[in-house]
C-alpha positions in Angstrom: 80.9 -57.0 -157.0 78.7 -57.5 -154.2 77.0 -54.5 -152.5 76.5 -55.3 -148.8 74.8 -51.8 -147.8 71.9 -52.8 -149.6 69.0 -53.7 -147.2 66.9 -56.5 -149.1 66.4 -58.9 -146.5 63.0 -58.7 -144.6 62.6 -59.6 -140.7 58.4 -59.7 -139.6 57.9 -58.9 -136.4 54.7 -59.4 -134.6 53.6 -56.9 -131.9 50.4 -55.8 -129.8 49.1 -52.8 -131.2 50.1 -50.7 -127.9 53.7 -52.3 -128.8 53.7 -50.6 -132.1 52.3 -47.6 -130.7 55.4 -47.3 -128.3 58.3 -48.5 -130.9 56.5 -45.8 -133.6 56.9 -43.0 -130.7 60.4 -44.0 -129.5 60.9 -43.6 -133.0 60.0 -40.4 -133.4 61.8 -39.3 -130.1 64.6 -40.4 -132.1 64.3 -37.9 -134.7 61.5 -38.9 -136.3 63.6 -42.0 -137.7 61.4 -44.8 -140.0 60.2 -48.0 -138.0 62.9 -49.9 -140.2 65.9 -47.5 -138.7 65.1 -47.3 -135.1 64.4 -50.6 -135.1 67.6 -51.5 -137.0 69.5 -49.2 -134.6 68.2 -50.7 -131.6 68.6 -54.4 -132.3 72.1 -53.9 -133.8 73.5 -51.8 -130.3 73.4 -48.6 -132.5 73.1 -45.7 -130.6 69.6 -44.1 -130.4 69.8 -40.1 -129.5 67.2 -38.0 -129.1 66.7 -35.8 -132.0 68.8 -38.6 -134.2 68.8 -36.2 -137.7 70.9 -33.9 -138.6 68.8 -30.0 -139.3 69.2 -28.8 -142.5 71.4 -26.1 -143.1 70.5 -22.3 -143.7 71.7 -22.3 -147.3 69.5 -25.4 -148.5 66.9 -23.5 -146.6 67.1 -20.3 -148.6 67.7 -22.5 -151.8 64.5 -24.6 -151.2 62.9 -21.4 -150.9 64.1 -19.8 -153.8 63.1 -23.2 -156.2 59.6 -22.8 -154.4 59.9 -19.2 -155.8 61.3 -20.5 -159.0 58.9 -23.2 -159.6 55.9 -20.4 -159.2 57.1 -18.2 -161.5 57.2 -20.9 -163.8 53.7 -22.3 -162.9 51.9 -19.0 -163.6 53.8 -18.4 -167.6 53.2 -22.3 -168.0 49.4 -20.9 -167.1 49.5 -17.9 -169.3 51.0 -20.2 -172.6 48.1 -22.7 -171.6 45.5 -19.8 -171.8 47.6 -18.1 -175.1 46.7 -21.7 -176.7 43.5 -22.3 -175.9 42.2 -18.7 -176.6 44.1 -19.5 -180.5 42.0 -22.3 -180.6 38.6 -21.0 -179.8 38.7 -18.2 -182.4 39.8 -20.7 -185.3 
């Protein structure tokens, strides 16, 4: 079966750099969208709205935070292993 949604296909566009400069901050007027989707939007009539992306919830919030948390407990006992090994192997 055939996937249509994926985007392989390449279209080269050749602009002035004060062109680029305009398209890259309509862009992120949009909500910060990539080159490739505003520009995708705009030359297929999709609407463009200011502020284009959706904020992420509270809960991933909180959750991001609390991997961030996660992650640096687990940095500082992968430290403390790192330094229980090396010390072992100085003595020997």
């Amino acid at each position: 079966m055939v996937d249509n949604t994926l985007r392989n296909q390449i279209v080269r566009v050749r602009l002035t750099p004060q062109e680029k400069a305009q398209i890259v901050t309509a862009a992120k007027k949009a909500g910060d969208l990539s080159l490739s989707a505003f520009m995708r939007n705009v030359a297929l009539s999709i609407p463009v709205t200011e502020k284009q992306r959706q904020l992420v919830p509270q809960v991933n919030r909180q959750l991001y935070y609390q991997l961030g948390e996660i992650y640096s407990l687990l940095e500082i006992e992968s430290n403390r292993d790192m330094a229980l090994v090396e010390s072992r192997l100085v003595g020997k």
